[in-house]
C-alpha positions in Angstrom: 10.2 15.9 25.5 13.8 14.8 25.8 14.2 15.7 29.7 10.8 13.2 30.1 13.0 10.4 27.8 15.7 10.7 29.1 14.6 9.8 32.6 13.0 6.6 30.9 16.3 5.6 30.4 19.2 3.9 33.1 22.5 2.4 32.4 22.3 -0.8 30.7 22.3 -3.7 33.2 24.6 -6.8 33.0 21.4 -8.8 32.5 20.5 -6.8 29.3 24.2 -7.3 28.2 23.9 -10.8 28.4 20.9 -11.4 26.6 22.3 -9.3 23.8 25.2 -11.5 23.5 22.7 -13.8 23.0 21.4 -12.1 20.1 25.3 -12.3 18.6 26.3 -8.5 20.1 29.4 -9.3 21.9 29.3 -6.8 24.8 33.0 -4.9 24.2 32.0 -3.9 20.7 28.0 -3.3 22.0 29.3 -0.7 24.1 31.7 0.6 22.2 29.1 2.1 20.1 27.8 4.1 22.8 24.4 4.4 21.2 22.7 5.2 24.6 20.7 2.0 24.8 19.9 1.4 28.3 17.5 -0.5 31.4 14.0 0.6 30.8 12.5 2.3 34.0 9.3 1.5 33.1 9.1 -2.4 31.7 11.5 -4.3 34.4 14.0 -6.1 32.3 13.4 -4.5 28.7 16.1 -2.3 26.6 15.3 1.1 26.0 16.4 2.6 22.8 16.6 6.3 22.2 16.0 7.9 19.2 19.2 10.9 18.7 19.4 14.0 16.7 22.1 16.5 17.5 22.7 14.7 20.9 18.8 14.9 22.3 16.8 12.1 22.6 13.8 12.5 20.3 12.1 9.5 20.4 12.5 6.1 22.7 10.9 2.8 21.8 11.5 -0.1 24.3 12.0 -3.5 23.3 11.8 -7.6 25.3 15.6 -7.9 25.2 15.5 -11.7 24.2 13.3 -11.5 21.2 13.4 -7.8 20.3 10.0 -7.6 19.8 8.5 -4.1 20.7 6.5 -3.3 24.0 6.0 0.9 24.0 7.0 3.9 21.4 7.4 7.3 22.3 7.3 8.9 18.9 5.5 11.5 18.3 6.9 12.0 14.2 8.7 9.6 11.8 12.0 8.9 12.9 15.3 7.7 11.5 17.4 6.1 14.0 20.7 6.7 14.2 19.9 9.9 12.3 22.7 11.7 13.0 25.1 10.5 10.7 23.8 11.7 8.0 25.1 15.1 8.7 28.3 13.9 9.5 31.0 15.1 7.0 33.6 12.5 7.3 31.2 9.9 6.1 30.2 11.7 2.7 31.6 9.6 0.6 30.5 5.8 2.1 27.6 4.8 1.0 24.3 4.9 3.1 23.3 1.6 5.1 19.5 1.4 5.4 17.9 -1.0 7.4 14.5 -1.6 8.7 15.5 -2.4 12.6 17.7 -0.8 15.5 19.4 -4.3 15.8 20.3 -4.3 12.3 21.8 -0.6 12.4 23.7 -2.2 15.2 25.1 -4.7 13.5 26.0 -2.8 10.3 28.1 -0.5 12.9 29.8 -3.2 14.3 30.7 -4.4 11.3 32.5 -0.9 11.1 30.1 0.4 8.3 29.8 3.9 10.6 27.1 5.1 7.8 24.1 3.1 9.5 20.5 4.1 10.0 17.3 2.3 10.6 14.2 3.7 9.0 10.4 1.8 10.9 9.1 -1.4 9.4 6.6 0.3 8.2 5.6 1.7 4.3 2.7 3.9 6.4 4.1 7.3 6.7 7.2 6.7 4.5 6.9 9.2 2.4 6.6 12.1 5.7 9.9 10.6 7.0 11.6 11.0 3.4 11.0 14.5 3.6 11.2 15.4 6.9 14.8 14.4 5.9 15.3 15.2 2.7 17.9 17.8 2.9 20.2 15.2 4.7 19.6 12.6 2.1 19.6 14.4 -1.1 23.5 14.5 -1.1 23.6 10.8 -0.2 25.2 9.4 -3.7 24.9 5.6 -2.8 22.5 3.8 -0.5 22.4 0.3 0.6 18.8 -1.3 1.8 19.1 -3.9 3.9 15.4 -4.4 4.9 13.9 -7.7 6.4 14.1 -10.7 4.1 10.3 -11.2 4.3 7.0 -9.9 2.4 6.9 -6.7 4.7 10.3 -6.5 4.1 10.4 -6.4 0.0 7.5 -4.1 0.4 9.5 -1.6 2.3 12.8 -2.0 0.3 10.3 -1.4 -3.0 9.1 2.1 -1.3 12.3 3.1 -0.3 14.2 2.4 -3.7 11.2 4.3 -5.3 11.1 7.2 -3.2 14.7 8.0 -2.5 15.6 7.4 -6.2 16.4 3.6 -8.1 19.5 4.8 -9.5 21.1 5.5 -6.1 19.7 2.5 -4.6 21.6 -1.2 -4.1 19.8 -3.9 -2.8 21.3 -7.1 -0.6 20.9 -10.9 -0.5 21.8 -12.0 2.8 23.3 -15.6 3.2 21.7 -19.0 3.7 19.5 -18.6 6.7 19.8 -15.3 7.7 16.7 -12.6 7.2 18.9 -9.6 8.3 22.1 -7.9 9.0 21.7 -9.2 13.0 20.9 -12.2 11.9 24.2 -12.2 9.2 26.3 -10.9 12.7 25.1 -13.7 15.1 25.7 -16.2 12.3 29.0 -15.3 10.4 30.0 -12.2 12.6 31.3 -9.3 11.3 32.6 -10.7 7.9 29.2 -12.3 7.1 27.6 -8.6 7.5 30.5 -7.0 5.2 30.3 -9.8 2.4 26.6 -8.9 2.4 26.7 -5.5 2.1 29.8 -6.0 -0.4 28.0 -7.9 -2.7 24.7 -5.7 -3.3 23.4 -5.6 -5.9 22.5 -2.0 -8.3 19.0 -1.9 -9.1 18.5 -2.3 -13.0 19.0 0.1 -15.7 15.9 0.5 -17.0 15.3 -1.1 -20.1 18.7 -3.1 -19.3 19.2 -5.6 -17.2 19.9 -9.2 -16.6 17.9 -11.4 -15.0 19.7 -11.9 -11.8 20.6 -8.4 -11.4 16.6 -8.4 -10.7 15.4 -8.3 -7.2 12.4 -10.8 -6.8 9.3 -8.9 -6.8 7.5 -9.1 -3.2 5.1 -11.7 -3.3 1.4 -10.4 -5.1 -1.2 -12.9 -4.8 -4.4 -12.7 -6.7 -7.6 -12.9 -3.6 -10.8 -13.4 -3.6 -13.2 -11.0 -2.4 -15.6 -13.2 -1.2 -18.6 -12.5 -3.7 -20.0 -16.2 -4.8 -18.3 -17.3 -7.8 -16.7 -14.0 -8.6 -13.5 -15.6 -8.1 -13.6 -17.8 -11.0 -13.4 -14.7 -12.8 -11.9 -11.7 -11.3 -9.8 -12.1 -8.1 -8.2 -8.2 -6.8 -4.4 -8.0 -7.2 -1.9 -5.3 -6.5 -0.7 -3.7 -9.9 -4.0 -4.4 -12.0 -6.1 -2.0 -13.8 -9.8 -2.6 -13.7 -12.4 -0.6 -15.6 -16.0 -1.0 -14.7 -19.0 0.3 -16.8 -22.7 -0.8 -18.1 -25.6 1.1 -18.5 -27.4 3.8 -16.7 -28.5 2.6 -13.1 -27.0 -0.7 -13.5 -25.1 -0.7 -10.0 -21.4 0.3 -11.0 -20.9 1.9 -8.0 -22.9 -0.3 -6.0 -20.4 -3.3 -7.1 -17.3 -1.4 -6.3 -18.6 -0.4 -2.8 -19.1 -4.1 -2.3 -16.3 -5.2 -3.7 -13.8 -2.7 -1.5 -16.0 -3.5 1.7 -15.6 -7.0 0.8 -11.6 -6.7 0.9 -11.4 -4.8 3.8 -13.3 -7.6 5.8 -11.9 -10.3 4.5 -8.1 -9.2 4.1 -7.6 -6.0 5.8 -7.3 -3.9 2.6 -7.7 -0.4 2.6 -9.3 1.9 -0.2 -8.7 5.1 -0.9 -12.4 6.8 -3.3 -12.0 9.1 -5.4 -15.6 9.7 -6.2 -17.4 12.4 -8.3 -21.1 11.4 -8.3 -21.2 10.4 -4.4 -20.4 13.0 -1.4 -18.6 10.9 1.2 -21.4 12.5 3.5 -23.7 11.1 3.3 -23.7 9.0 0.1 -20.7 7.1 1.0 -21.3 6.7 4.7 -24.6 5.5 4.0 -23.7 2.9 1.6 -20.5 1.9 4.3 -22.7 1.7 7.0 -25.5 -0.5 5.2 -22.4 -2.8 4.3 -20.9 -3.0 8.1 -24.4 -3.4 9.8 -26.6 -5.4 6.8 -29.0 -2.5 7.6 -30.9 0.5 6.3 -29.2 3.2 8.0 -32.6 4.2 9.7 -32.6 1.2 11.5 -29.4 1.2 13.1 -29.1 2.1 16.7 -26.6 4.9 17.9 -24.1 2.0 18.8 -24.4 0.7 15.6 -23.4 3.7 13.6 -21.0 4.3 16.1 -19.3 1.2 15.2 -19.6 1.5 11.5 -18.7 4.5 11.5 -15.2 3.6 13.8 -14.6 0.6 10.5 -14.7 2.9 8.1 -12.3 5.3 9.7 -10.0 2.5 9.6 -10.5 1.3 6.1 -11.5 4.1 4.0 -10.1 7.4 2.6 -11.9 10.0 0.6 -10.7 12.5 -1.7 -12.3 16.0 -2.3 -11.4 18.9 -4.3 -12.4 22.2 -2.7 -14.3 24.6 -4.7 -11.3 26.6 -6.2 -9.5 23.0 -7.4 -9.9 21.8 -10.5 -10.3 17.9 -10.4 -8.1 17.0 -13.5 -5.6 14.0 -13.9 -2.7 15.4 -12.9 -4.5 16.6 -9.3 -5.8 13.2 -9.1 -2.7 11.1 -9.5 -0.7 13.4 -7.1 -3.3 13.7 -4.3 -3.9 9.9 -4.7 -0.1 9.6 -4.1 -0.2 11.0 -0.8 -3.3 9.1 0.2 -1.7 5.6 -1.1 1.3 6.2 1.2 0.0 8.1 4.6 -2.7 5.9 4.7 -1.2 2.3 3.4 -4.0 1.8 0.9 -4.3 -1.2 -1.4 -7.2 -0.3 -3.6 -7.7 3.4 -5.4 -10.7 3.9 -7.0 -11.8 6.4 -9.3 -16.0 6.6 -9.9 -15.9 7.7 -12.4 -13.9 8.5 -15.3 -16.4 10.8 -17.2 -16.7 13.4 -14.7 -12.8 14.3 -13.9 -11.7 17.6 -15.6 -9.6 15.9 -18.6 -7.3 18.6 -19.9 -6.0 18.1 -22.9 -3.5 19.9 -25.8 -5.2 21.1 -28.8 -2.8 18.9 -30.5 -3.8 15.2 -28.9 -7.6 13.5 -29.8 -9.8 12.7 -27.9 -8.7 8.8 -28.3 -4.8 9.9 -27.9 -5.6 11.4 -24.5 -7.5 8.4 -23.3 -4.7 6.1 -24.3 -2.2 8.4 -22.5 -4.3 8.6 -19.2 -4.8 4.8 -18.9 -1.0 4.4 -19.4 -0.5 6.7 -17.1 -3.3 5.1 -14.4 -1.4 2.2 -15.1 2.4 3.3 -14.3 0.8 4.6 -10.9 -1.2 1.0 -9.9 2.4 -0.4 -10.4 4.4 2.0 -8.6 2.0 2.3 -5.5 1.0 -1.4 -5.5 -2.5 -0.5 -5.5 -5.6 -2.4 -7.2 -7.0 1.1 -9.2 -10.3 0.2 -10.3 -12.0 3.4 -12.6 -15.8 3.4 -13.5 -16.6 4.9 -16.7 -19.6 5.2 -18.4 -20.7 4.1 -21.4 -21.4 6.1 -24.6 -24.9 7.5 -25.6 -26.5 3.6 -25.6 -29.8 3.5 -28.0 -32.7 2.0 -26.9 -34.2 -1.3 -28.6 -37.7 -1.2 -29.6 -38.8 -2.5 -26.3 -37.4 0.5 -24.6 -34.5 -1.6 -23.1 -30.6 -0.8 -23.3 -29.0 -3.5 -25.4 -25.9 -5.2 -23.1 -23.0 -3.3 -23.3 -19.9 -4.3 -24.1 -15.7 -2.9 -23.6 -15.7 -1.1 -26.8 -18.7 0.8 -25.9 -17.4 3.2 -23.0 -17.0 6.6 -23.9 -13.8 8.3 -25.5 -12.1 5.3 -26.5 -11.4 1.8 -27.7 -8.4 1.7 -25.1 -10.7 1.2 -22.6 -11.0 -2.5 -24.0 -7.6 -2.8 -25.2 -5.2 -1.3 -22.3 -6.9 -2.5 -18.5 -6.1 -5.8 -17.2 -9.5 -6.4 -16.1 -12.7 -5.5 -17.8 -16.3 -5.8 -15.7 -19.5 -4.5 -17.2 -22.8 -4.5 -15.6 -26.3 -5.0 -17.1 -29.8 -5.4 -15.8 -33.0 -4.6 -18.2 -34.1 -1.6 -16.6 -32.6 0.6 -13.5 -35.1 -1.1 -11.1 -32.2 -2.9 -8.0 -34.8 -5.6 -7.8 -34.2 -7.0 -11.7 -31.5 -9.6 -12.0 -27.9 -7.9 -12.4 -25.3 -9.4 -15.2 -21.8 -9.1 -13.6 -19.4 -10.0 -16.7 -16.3 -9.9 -16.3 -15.5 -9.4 -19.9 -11.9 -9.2 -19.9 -9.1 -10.7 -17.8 -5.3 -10.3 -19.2 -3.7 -13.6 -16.8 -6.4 -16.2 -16.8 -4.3 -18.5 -14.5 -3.7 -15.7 -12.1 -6.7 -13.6 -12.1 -9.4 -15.4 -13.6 -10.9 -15.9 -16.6 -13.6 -14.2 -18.5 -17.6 -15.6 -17.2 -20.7 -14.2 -16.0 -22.5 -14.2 -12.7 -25.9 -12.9 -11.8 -27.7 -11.5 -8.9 -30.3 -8.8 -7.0 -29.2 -5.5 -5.3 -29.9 -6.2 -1.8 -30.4 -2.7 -1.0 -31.2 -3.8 2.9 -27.6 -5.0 2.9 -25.3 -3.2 0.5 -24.4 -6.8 -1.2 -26.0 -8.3 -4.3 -27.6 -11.7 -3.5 -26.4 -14.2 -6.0 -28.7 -15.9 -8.2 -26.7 -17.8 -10.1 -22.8 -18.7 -9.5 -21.8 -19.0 -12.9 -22.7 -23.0 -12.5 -26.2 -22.6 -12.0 -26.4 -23.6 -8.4 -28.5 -20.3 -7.7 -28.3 -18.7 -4.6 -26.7 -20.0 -1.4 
């Protein structure tokens, strides 16, 4: 591959010089780095940037030279730009700069901080480029991120702090203005990008720490799914806990379909399941495609399927055990892991609880276990920013004298009172019999921040089968259906 890059590459033109000064590069120091950027052959007028690991071009991405923005990639792996530095002795002892774009490696490097790299702006595949490079970066004592100072931005410095190690990790404010190290450069020049790097900031002690010695969390807003009037009550936020349950046939897994469909239509998200009842083929696909096309899959044309079937490639993942793996906790957390960052999920969910393989010491309860998995379920929605919703069922329900379950609440799923106590949102479902055409309760039972998430209320509707939705009968306001 590098004999076909490197012919994608000529010697930077006088015109590309001068739009980088532009930018804040003076053209003396630019070159001085000899980096290899050059003239693209291919886009007239655009920088070509190659991509260098013991002095062969790996990958090339080519860039507008004005506004930086990206036209074409040619990488066929995660890459670390300016890579090679990591392996060079001399440098062993300064900490490692990490930023997010080539022109902020470049102005780290002109700012004479020789240990530079850019990582892609990117959490999708973070944790592949981690260990592709992990023997380079374990011996790395200090490192510097000095990602974009935007949402994307704090996202990615949060992944990289977390997988590379907090206790290693320094974080930067960049002065008045500026949203990166080029941006520091073209600004205050080379002092403005020292002073910033200078005055980074450790990551807390845990358990100790002041409050400016904080980073500000990226920003997590609380959405709407788009069900009528469910946001009054529960809205989906990264970090949150949310157990479902109700009684047998009630449409827990129905809700949570819709729910997850709902997000990935409305705001992009991406779930990962993590189901035990439903096969992804063809329980899963069935129920997807019935969402997508607001048809019975036996009514969908060829084009139609194909179409659904292209959406949920893009917005779902499934996990499944294969007959020799035993589906317990610690399985499920790791594999869920992987998922959450190859795939750049937002919502896991697990459907359901009851049927994992829950291994416990002879030593813990029943009750002690439970508390110790939802902590545990909870530590990983944090650290994966993920919504982690888990369906459990009930305990043994009796019967009234009419033959009907009574309506559940929180303190009757199985195993434990924790599953009231611990979850920062609590939904339960309840219909009189397991008929989808008898009016569904959806009560949202529990809601820790009421000014953030919602507050606890009821809505009611019908299982629209046809569509894979549940038509709402009344809002909460009784406005009935709209």
């Amino acid at each position: 591959m590098s004999g076909f890059l490197d012919r994608m590459v000529e010697p930077i033109t006088p015109e590309l010089i001068a739009a980088l000064e532009q930018r804040g590069f003076e053209a003396e120091a630019f070159l001085a780095l000899d980096l290899g950027a050059g003239h693209s052959t291919k886009h007239r007028g655009a920088l070509a940037i190659p991509y260098r690991e013991g002095g062969r071009i790996v990958g090339l991405t080519v860039h507008q030279a004005d506004t930086f923005m990206a036209l074409e990639r040619h990488v066929d792996q995660p890459l670390i730009y300016n890579a090679d530095v990591l392996a060079q002795d001399d440098l062993h002892d300064q900490p490692l700069i990490i930023t997010d774009t080539p022109d902020a490696c470049w102005a780290a490097l002109i700012a004479g901080l020789r240990r530079s790299v850019a990582v892609p702006a990117t959490r999708t595949g973070l944790r592949d480029l981690i260990d592709r490079y992990a023997d380079k970066l374990e011996s790395v004592r200090e490192v510097i991120i000095c990602t974009h100072g935007d949402e994307a931005g704090d996202t990615l410095r949060e992944d990289l702090a977390s997988a590379l190690g907090r206790g290693r990790c320094r974080w930067v404010k960049y002065p008045k203005g500026c949203f990166n190290l080029a941006q520091a450069l073209r600004q205050h020049r080379e002092k403005g990008v020292q002073e910033t790097i200078k005055r980074a900031q450790w990551y807390a002690t845990p358990g100790i720490y002041s409050m400016s010695e904080l980073p500000d969390p990226p920003p997590n807003p609380a959405l709407d799914c788009g069900m009528i009037g469910l946001k009054e009550h529960y809205r989906l936020r990264r970090g949150d806990l949310c157990v479902v349950s109700g009684v047998p046939g009630a449409g827990k897994s129905s809700i949570v379909n819709e729910i997850t469909c709902r997000m990935g239509e409305k705001h992009g998200w991406r779930t990962v399941f993590a189901s035990f009842e439903q096969r992804p083929k063809p329980d899963h696909r069935r129920a997807l495609r019935t969402f997508h096309s607001k048809k019975l899959e036996i009514y969908m044309s060829s084009a139609e399927k194909a179409a659904a079937d292209a959406w949920i490639d893009e917005r779902f993942r499934f996990l499944v055990p294969d007959e020799d793996t035993e589906a317990s906790l610690e399985w499920l957390l790791e594999t869920m892991a992987v998922a959450v960052n190859r795939f750049g999920a937002q919502i896991c969910v697990i459907d359901p609880w009851n049927e994992l393989e829950h291994i416990r010491s002879k030593e813990m309860t029943q009750t002690e276990y439970t508390g110790w998995a939802i902590r545990a379920l909870k530590r990983f929605a944090r650290k994966y920013r993920v919504h982690l919703i888990v369906v459990a069922h009930p305990a043994k329900l009796s019967r009234n004298k009419d033959g009907k379950y009574p309506q559940p609440t929180l303190y009757d799923i199985a195993d434990s009172a924790h599953w009231a106590n611990k979850p920062d949102v609590g939904v339960l479902l309840w219909r009189e019999g397991p008929q989808s055409g008898l009016p569904t309760k959806i009560i949202v039972a529990k809601s820790r921040y009421h000014t953030e998430i919602g507050r606890p209320g009821t809505i009611e509707g019908i299982w629209n089968e046809s569509t894979g939705r549940y038509t709402i009968t009344d809002d909460g306001t009784m406005q009935g259906a709209r």
